[in-house]
C-alpha positions in Angstrom: 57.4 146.6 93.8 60.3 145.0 92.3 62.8 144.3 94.1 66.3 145.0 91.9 67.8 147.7 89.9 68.4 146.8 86.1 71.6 146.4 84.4 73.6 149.8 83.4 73.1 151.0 80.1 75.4 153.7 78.2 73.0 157.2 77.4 72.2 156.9 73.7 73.6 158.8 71.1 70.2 160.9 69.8 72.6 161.8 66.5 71.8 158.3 65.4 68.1 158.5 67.0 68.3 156.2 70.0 66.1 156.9 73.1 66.6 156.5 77.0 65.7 153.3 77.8 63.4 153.8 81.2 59.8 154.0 82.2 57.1 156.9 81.7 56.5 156.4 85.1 58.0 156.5 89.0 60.7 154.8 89.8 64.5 155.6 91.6 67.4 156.5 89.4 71.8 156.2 89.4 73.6 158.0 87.2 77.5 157.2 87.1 81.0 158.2 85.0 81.5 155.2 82.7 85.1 155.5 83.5 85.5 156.2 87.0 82.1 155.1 88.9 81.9 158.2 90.2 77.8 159.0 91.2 76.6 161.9 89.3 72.9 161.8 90.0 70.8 159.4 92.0 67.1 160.3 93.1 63.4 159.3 92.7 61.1 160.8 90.8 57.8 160.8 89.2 58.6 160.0 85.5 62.4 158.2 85.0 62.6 159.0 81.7 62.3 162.8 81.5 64.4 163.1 84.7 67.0 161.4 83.1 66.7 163.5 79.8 67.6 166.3 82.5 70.3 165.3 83.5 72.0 165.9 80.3 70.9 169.4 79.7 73.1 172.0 81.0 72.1 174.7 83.9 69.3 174.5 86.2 66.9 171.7 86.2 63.1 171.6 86.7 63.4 168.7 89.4 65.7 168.0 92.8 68.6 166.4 92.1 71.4 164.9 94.4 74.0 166.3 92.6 77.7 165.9 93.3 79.8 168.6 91.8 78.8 171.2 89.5 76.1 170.8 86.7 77.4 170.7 83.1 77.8 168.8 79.7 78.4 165.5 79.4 79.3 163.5 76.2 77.9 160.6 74.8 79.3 157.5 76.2 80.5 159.3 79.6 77.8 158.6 81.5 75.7 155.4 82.4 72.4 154.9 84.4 70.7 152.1 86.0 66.8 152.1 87.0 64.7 150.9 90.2 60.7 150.7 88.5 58.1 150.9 91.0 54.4 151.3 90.4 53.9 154.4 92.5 55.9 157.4 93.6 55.5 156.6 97.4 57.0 153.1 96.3 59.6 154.9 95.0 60.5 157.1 97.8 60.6 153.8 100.3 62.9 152.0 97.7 65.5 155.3 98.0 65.1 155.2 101.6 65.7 151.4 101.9 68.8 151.5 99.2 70.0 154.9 101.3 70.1 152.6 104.3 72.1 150.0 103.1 74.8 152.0 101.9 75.2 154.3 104.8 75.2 150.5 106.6 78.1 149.7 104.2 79.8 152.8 104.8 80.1 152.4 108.7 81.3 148.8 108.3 84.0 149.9 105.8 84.6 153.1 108.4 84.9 150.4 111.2 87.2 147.6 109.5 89.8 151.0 108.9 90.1 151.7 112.7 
């Protein structure tokens, strides 16, 4: 399994033909607003690429998504995503666990140092 997310990359514009760059394969996913950081979508799932082609369709997706806020259009160059790889969906699945961990551990630190 490897063990760190890839840099964020702008989705393409497919006017001009450019594709998602992730893996036909499993893997966990972050989707944030370019502008503000704020996560739209973060998850793992069995094939990166066509979850992340979801995302920016509008209504109701065929796959689980941990949404914040309501589902709708987004233009290009608003959102950004980042990618975990892992060889297997139960890899995957531990990875989302692990990084789930960690933040809820930064979170109560944070949470702490404001008391």
């Amino acid at each position: 399994m490897t063990d760190r997310w890839t840099g964020w990359k702008s989705f393409p514009d497919h006017f001009y033909g450019e594709y998602i760059q992730a893996p036909i394969g499993p893997g966990v996913y972050e989707v944030c607003r370019t502008a503000t950081r704020e996560q739209v979508a973060f998850g793992c799932t069995q094939n990166v690429a066509e979850s992340l082609c979801d995302i920016l369709k509008p209504g109701k997706g065929r796959r689980r998504f941990f949404f914040f806020g309501a589902r709708k259009r987004y233009g290009t160059g608003e959102l950004e995503y980042r990618i975990w790889p892992t060889p297997t969906l139960s890899e995957a699945k531990v990875a989302l666990k692990s990084i789930r961990g960690q933040r809820d551990a930064v979170w109560r630190r944070h949470a702490a140092a404001a008391r």
